[in-house]
C-alpha positions as a printed NumPy array, in Angstrom:
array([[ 21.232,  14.966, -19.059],
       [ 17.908,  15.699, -17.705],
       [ 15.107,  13.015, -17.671],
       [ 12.28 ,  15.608, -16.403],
       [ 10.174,  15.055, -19.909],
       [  9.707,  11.072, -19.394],
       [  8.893,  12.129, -15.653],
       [  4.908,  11.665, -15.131],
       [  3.355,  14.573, -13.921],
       [ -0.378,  15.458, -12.54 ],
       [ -1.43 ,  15.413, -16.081],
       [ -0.973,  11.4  , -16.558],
       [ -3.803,   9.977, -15.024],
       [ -2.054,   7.408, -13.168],
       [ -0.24 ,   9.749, -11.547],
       [ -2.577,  12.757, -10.97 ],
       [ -2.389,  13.293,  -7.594],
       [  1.741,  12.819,  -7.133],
       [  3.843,  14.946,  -9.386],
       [  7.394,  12.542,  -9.682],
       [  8.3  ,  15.107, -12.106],
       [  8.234,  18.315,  -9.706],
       [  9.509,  15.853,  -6.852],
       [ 12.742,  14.827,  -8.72 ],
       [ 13.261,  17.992,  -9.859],
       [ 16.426,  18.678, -11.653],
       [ 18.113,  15.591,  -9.722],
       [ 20.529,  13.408, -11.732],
       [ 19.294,  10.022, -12.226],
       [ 19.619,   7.17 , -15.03 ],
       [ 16.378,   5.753, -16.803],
       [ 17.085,   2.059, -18.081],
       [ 14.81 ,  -0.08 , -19.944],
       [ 11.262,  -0.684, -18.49 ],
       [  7.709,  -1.103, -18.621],
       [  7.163,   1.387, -16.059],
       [  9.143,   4.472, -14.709],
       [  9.575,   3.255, -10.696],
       [ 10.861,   0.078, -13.312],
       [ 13.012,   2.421, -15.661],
       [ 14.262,   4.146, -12.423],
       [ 15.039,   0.751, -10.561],
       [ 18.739,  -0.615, -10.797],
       [ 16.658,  -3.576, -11.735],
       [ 14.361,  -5.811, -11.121],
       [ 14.018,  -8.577,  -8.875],
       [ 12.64 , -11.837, -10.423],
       [ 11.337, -13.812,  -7.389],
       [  9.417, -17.331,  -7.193],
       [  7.543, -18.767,  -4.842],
       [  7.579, -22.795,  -5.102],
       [  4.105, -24.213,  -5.715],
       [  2.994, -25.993,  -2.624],
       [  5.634, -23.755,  -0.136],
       [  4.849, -20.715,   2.091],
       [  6.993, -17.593,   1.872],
       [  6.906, -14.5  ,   3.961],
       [  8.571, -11.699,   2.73 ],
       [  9.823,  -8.749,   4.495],
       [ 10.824,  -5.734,   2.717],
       [ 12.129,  -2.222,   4.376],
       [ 12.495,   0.967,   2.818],
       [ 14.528,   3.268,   5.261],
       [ 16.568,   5.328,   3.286],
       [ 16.113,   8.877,   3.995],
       [ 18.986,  10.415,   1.789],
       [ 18.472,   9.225,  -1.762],
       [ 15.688,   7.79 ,  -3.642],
       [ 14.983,   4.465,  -2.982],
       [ 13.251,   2.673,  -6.316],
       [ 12.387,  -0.897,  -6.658],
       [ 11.013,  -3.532,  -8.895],
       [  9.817,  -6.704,  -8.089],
       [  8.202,  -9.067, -10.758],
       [  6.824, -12.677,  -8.379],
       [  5.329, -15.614, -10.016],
       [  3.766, -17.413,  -7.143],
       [  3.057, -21.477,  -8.288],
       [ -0.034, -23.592,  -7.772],
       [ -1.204, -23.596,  -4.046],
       [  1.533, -21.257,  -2.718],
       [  1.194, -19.255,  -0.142],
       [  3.113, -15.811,  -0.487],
       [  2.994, -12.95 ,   2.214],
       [  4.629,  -9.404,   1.399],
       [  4.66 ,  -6.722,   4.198],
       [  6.445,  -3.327,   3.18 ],
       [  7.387,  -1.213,   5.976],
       [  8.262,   2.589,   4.236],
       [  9.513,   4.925,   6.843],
       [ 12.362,   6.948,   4.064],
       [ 11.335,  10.874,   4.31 ],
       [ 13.019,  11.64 ,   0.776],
       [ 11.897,   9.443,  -2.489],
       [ 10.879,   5.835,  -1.801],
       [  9.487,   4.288,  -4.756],
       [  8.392,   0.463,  -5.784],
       [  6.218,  -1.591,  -8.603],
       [  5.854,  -5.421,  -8.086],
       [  4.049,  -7.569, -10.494],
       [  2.379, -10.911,  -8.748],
       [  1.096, -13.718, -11.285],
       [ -0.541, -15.915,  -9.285],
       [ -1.311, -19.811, -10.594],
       [ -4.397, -22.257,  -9.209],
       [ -5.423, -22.4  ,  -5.681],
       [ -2.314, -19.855,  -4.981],
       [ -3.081, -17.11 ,  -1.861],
       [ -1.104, -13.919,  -1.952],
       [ -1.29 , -11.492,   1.147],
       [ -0.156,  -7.715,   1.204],
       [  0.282,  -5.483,   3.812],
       [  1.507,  -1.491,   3.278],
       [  2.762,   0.66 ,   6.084],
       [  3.641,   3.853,   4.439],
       [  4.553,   6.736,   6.166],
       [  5.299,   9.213,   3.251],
       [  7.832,  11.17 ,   2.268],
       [  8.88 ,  13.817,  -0.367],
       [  6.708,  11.458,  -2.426],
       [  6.644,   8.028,  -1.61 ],
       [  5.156,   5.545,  -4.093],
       [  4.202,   1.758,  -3.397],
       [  2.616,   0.096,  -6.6  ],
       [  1.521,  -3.549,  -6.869],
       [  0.494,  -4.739,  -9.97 ],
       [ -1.604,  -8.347,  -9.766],
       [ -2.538, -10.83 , -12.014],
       [ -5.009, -13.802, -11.017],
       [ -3.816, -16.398, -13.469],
       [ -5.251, -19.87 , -12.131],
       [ -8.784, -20.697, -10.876],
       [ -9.613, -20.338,  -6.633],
       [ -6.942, -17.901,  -5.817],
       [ -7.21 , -15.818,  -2.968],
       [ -6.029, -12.762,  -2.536],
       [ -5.733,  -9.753,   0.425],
       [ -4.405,  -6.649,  -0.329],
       [ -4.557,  -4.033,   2.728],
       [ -2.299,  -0.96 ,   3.808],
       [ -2.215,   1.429,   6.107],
       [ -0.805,   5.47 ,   5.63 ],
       [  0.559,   7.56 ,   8.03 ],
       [  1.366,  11.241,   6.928],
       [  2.207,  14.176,   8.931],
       [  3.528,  17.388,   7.52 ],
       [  5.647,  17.581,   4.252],
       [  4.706,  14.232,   3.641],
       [  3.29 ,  11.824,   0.766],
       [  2.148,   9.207,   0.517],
       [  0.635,   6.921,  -2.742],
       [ -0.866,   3.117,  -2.535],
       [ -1.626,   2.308,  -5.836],
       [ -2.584,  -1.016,  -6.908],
       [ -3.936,  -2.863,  -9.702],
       [ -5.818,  -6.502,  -9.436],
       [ -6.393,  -8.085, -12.603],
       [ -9.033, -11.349, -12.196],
       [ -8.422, -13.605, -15.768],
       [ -9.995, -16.562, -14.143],
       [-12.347, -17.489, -12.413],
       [-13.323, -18.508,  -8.761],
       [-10.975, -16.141,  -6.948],
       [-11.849, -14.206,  -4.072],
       [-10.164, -10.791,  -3.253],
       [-10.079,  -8.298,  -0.375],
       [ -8.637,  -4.801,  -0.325],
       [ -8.692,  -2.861,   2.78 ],
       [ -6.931,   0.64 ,   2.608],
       [ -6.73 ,   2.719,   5.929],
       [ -5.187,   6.223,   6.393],
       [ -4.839,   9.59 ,   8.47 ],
       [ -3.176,  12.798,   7.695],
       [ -2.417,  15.547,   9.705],
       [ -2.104,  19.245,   8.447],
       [  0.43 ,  19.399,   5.487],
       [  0.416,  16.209,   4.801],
       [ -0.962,  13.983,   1.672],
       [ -2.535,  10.618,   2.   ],
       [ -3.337,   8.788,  -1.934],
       [ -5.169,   5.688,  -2.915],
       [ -5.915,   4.623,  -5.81 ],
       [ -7.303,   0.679,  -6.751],
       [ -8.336,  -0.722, -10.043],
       [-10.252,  -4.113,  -9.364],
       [-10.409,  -5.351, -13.34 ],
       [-13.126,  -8.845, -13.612],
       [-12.56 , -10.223, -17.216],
       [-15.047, -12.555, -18.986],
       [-13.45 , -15.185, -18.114],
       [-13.442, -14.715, -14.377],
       [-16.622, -15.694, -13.498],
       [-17.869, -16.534,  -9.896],
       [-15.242, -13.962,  -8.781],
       [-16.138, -12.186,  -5.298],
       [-13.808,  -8.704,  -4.59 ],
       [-14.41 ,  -6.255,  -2.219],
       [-12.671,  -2.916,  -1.822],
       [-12.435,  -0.601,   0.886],
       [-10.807,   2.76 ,   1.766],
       [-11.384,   4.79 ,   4.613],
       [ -9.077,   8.113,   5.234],
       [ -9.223,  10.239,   8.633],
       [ -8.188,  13.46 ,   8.562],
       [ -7.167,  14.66 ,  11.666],
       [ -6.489,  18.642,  11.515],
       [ -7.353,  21.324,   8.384],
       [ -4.607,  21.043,   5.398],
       [ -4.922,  17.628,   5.321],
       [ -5.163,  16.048,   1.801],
       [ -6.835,  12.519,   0.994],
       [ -7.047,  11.283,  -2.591],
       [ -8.698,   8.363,  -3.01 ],
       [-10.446,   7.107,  -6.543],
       [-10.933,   3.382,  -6.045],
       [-12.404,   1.418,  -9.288],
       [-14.212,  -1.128, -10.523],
       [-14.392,  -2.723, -14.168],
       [-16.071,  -5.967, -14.316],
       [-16.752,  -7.77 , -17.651],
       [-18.294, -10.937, -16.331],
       [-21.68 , -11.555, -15.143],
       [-21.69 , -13.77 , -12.208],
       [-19.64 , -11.869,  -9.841],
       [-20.342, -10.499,  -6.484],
       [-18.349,  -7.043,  -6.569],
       [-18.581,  -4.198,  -4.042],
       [-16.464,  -0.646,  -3.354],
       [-16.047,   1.876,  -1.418],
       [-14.909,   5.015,   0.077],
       [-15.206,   7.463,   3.115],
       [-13.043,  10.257,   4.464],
       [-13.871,  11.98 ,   7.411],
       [-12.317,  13.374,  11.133],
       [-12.64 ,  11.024,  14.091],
       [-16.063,   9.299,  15.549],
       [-17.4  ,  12.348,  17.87 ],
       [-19.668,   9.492,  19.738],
       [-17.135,   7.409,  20.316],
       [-14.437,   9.958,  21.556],
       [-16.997,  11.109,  24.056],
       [-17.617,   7.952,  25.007],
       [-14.12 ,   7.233,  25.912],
       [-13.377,  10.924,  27.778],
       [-16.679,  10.427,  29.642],
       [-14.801,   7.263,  31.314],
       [-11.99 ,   9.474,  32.369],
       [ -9.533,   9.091,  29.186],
       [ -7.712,  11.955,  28.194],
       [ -9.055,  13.511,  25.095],
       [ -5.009,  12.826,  23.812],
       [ -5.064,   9.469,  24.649],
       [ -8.371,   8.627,  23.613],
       [ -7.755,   9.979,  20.179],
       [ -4.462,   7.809,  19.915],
       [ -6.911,   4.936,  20.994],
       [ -9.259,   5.459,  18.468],
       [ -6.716,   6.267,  15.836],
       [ -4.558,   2.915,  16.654],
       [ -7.96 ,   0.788,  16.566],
       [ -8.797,   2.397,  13.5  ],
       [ -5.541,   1.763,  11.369],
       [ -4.816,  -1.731,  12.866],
       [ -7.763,  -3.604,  11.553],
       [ -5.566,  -3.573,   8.249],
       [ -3.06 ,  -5.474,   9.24 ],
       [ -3.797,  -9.08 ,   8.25 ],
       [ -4.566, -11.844,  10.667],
       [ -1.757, -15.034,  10.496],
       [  1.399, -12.881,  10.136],
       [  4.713, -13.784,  13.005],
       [  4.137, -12.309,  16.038],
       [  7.222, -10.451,  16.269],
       [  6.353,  -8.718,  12.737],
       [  2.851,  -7.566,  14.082],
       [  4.255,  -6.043,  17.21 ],
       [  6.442,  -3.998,  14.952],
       [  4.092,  -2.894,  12.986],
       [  1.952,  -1.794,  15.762],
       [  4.548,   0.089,  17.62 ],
       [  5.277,   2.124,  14.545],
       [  2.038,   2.896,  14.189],
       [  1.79 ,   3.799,  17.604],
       [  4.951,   6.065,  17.751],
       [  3.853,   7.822,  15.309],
       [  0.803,   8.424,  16.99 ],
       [  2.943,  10.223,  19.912],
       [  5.584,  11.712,  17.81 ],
       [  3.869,  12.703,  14.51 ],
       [  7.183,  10.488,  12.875],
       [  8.015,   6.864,  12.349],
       [ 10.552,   5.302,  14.551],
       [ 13.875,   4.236,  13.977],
       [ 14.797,   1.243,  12.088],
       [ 15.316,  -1.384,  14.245],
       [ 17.063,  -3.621,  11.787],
       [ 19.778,  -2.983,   9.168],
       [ 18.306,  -5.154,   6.65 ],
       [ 16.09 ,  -3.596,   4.221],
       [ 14.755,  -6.569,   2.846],
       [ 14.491, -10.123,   3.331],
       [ 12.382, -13.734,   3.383],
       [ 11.354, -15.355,   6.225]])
C-alpha cells in the first residue's frame, strides 16, 4: 500500500525545501503511530533519561547507505544534568531523525550535527526549556557535494525563564548539492531574562550550489536579549590572498580556510578522541568531496 499522500512535500511549510515525498518515491515502507512522520516512520522511539545531577555523552552514527535510516528519540534530561549529543550522518540514501529534549532547572544540553547529506537526509531536534537557568548549545555543521541533501532543522522552545541558548549553524556546498537550515527560537511570557542567539553562515563553493536557510525568531516576553542571523556567500577573497601570497597553494589554502571555517561549530569540552574524528571527516571530505569510512561498527552509543 502506498503511503505517498501522508508524505510531506514542498508545499508543507516545514518541509519546503526537502520533498520526503518525491525522495521515497514509490518505496515500501510502514507508517506507525506518531506525532511526527521521521516518528511515524521510526520502528520506534527511544525514551532516554539523563539522571539529574549526572553527565552523559551520547554518540549516535548514522552510516547506513542502503536503506533509510529513521529515528526517534524523546530525552528528559533532570535538574542540573549535563547531556551532550553529537550525530555523525555520513548514509548517502535516506537518513532521517526527530529527538525531543525536555530539559528541568539548572540542566545544560549540548548538540553537535555533522551532516553530510544524502538522497535527503533529515536531522530534527525538537527542545523544550522546562526549568529556570538552563543552558543550552545547539551547533552543526553540513557538508554536501553533488546529489546530496542535507536538512538541520530545529526547534527551541524557552517556557521559563533565565536560560541562555546558542545556535551556531555552519555549511558549504559544492555544485549539485543542497545545504538546509531552518531554526525556530520560540521566548514565551513566561521566559523572561532569556538570552538566545542564532547564527547561520553557508559557503558556497562552485555555481549549482543550493543553501536554504530561514532562521526565526518569536519572542513573547519582554526582558529578553534575542539576536539572529544569516549570511551565505563564496570564500573570504582577502583572506585567500593572504594565504597564497605566503606561498600556500590556492588548493590548500581553500581547504584551510574551509576547515577553519566549519570547525568553530564544534563545541568546546567534548573527548578528545571524538573531536579528532570529527575533524578528520571534515577534513576528508575536504580532499575527497565524500565522507570517510566508518571507523566503528556501532551506530550509536553513550559514553
Amino acid at each position: 500500500m502506498s503511503i505517498a499522500s501522508e508524505l510531506p512535500t514542498r508545499r508543507n511549510e516545514a518541509w519546503k525545501y526537502s520533498d520526503l515525498r518525491k525522495a521515497i518515491g514509490e518505496e515500501r515502507h510502514t507508517l506507525r503511530d506518531g506525532r511526527d512522520i521521521i516518528e511515524r516512520l521510526a520502528p520506534g522511539t527511544q525514551q532516554l533519561v539523563a539522571a539529574p545531577g549526572k553527565k552523559h555523552v551520547f554518540i549516535e552514527r548514522m552510516t547506513d547507505d542502503r536503506h533509510m535510516d529513521a529515528r526517534s528519540f524523546d530525552w528528559t534530561v533532570g535538574e542540573s544534568a549535563e547531556l551532550t549529543r553529537v550525530v555523525i550522518q555520513t548514509g548517502k540514501e535516506l537518513p532521517l531523525s526527530i529527538t525531543r529534549v525536555r530539559l528541568a532547572a539548572r540542566a545544560k544540553f549540548t548538540q553537535f550535527v555533522l551532516s553530510f547529506g544524502a538522497r535527503l537526509a533529515r536531522i530534527e531536534t525538537h527542545v523544550a526549556v522546562e526549568g529556570e537557568g538552563v543552558e543550552v548549545t545547539m551547533n552543526g555543521a553540513y557538508l554536501a557535494s553533488a546529489n546530496r541533501h542535507a536538512d538541520l532543522t530545529s526547534v527551541i522552545e524557552h517556557n521559563a525563564p533565565g536560560a541562555v541558548t546558542r545556535q551556531l549553524i555552519k555549511g558549504v556546498v559544492r555544485a549539485g548539492g543542497r545545504g538546509v537550515f531552518q531554526g525556530k527560537i520560540v521566548v514565551e511570557r513566561a521566559a523572561q531574562r532569556t538570552d538566545a542567539r542564532q547564527h547561520h553562515q553557508g559557503l558556497l563553493l562552485e555555481d549549482g550550489a543550493e543553501i536554504f536557510a530561514k532562521p526565526e525568531l518569536m519572542i513573547h516576553a519582554d526582558d529578553v536579549q534575542c539576536a539572529h542571523g544569516n549570511t551565505a556567500g563564496g570564500l573570504d577573497d582577502r583572506a585567500l590572498f593572504y594565504m597564497r601570497s605566503r606561498g600556500i597553494p590556492e588548493a590548500d589554502a581553500r581547504a584551510l580556510l574551509i576547515e577553519a571555517f566549519l570547525t568553530e561549530t564544534i563545541p568546546a569540552g567534548l573527548p578528545e578522541s571524538l573531536r579528532d574524528e570529527l575533524v578528520f571527516a571534515i577534513q576528508t571530505w575536504l580532499q575527497t568531496g565524500q565522507p570517510p569510512q566508518p571507523a566503528v561498527s556501532d551506530e550509536e552509543g553513550m559514553l
